[in-house]
C-alpha positions in Angstrom: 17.7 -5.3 -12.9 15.6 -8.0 -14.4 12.0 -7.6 -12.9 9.9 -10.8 -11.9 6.7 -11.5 -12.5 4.4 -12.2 -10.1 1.3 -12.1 -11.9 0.5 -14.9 -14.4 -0.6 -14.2 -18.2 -2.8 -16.9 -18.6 -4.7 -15.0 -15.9 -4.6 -11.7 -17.9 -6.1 -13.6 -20.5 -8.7 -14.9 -18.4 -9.3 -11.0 -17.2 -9.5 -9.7 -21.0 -12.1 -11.9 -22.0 -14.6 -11.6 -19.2 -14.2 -8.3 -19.9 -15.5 -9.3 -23.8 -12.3 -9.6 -26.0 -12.8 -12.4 -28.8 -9.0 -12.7 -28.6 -6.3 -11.2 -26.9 -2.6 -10.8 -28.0 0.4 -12.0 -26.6 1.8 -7.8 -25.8 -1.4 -7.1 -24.7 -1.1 -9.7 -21.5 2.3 -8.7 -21.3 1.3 -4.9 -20.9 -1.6 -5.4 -18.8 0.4 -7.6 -16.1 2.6 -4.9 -16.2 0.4 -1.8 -15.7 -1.4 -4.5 -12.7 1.6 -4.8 -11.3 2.7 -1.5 -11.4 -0.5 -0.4 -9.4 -0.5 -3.4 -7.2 2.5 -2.7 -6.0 2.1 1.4 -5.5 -1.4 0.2 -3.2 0.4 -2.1 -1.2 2.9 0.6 -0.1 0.4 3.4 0.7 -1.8 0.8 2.5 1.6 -0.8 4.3 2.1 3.3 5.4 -1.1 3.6 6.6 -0.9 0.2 8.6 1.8 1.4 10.3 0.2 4.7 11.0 -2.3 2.9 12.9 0.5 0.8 15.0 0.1 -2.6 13.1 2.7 -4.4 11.3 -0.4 -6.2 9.2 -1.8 -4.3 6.4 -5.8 -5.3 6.6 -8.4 -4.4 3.7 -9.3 -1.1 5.2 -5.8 -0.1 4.7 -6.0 -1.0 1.0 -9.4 0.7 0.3 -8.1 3.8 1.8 -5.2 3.6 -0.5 -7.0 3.0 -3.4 -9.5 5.9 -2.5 -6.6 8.2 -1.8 -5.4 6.9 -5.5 -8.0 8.8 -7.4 
């Protein structure tokens, strides 16, 4: 299975050099969408679980602080 993107490089590369880079590689936006998306996507299903823990069907912002909390 082919995986889609969802987020965009050019906003990697934005990322990369507010964080300071000079320049940034090609791989190194494709690995950093990946790892962001990777850990996007674990958050939103612990917050989703504890949304519906609380009896709502939307997940709010508490719900991903507290699964970004329970993260570390």
């Amino acid at each position: 299975m082919v995986k889609k993107h969802i987020l965009p490089l050019a906003g990697m590369e934005r990322l990369m050099k507010s964080a300071g880079a000079d320049r940034v590689s090609e791989d190194s936006k494709v690995e950093l969408r990946d790892v962001l998306e990777d850990i996007a996507f674990e958050l939103s299903q612990k917050a989703m679980k504890f949304s519906i823990h609380a009896g709502r069907k939307t997940i709010k912002a508490e719900d991903i602080k507290l699964a970004s909390k329970e993260r570390t």
